[in-house]
N, C-alpha and C positions, 0 to 999 in steps of 0.2 A: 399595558396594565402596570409597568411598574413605573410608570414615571419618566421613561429617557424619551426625551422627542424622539421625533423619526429619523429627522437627520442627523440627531447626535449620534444615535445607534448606528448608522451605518459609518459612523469614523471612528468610533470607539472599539479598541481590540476585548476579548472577553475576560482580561483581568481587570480593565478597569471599568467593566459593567456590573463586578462583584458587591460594590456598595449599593448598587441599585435592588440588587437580588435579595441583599440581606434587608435594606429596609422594605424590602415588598413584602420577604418572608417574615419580619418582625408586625408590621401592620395589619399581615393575616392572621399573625397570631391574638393580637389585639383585639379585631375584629370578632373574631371569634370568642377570647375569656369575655367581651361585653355581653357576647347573645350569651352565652352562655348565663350570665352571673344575671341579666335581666329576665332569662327563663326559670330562674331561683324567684326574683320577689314576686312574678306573677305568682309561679307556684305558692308562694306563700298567702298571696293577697288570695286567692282561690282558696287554699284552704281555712283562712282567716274567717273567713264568711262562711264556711260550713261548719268551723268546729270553734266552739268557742275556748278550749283549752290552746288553740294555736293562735299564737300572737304576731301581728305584721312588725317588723325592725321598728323602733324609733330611730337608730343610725345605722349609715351604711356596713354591711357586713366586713366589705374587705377597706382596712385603714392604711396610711400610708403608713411604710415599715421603714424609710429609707431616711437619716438624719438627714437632720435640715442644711449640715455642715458639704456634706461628701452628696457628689451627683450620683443619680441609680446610673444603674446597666445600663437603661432605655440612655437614655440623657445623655451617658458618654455615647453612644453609639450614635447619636442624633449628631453629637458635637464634631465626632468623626466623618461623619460623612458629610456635612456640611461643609468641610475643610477641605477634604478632598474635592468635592463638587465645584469649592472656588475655584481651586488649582486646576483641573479640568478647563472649568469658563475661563479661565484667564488665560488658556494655548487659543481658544477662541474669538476672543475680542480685538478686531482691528486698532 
């Protein structure tokens, strides 16, 4: 479930499984604020059509906050472990 083939997981010691864990644990969290923030505009489109004082979004509720300049949290952490994961494949490749 998080991503390490099989075989890699049985040669990798469990510090260097730790970037697999964090982005598992970050992708659940992911997973999760979506359902969560798609069970908001149901709720809304549902109540939109019973009451007419409640209005559906015309834009998304949650905007990007993070300057265009500077990468978010996600982004470095993606960018880290991507680096790592090379350095890893590259003890692997004949």
């Amino acid at each position: 479930m998080m991503g390490v083939e099989y075989d890699l997981f049985w040669e990798l010691d469990p510090k260097s499984l730790s970037p697999f864990v964090k982005a598992f644990s970050l992708k659940t969290r992911y997973d999760d604020t979506m359902a969560w923030q798609q069970g908001i505009y149901i709720r809304m489109a549902i109540a939109s059509c019973l009451d007419k004082n409640v209005k559906y979004p015309k834009k998304p509720m949650i905007t990007e906050k993070t300057s265009k300049n500077k990468p978010s949290d996600n982004e470095q952490i993606k960018f880290n472990f991507l680096n790592h994961a090379q350095l890893l494949n590259k003890k692997f490749k004949v």
